[in-house]
C-alpha positions in Angstrom: 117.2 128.4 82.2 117.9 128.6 78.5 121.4 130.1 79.5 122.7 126.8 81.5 122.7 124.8 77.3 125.3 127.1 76.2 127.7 125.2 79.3 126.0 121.6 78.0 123.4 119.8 77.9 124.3 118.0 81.8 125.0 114.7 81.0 128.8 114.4 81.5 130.4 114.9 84.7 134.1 115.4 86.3 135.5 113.7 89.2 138.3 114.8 91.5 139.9 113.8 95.1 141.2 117.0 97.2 143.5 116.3 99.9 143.1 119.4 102.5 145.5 119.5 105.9 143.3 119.1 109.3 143.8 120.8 113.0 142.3 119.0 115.3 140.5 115.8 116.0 138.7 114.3 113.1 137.1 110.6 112.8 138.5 110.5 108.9 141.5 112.3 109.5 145.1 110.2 108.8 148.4 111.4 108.7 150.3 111.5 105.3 153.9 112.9 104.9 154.0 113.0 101.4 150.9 115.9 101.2 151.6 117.2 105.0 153.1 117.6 107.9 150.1 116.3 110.4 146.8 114.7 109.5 144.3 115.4 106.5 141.4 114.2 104.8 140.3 113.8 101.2 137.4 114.7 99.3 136.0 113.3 96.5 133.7 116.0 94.1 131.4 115.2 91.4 130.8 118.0 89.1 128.8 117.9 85.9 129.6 119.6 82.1 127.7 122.7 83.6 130.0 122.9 86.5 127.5 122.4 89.0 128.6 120.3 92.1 126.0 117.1 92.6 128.1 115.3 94.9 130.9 115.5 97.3 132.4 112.7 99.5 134.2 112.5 102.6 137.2 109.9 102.1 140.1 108.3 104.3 143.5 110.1 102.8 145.0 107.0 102.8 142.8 105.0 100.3 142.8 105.6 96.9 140.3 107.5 94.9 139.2 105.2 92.2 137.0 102.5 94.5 135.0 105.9 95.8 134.5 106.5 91.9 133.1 103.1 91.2 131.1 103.2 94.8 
């Protein structure tokens, strides 16, 4: 859509890691007292210059961010 140029042209992207709280069981779910009381999980977001989300991963809270980047 000729709209979706004005945002840019799609080439350069953003990354992030969200750490989110977690009731219940959960496979990827660790426990983390500097972000929360029980157990969490992290996520790992890929979003590009026209902030549209192309990828989100699932990561252990306890490892860092930066080898999911370069994965």
């Amino acid at each position: 859509m000729p709209l979706t140029s004005v945002f840019g042209g799609g080439t350069l992207s953003s990354s992030d890691g969200q750490r989110f709280p977690v009731k219940g069981k959960s496979t990827t779910a660790r426990a983390m007292k500097k972000y929360f009381a029980g157990q969490g999980l992290s996520t790992y977001t890929h979003v590009s210059d026209q902030h549209t989300t192309f990828g989100t991963k699932v990561i252990i809270v306890t490892r860092r961010e930066a080898h999911y980047m370069l994965d």
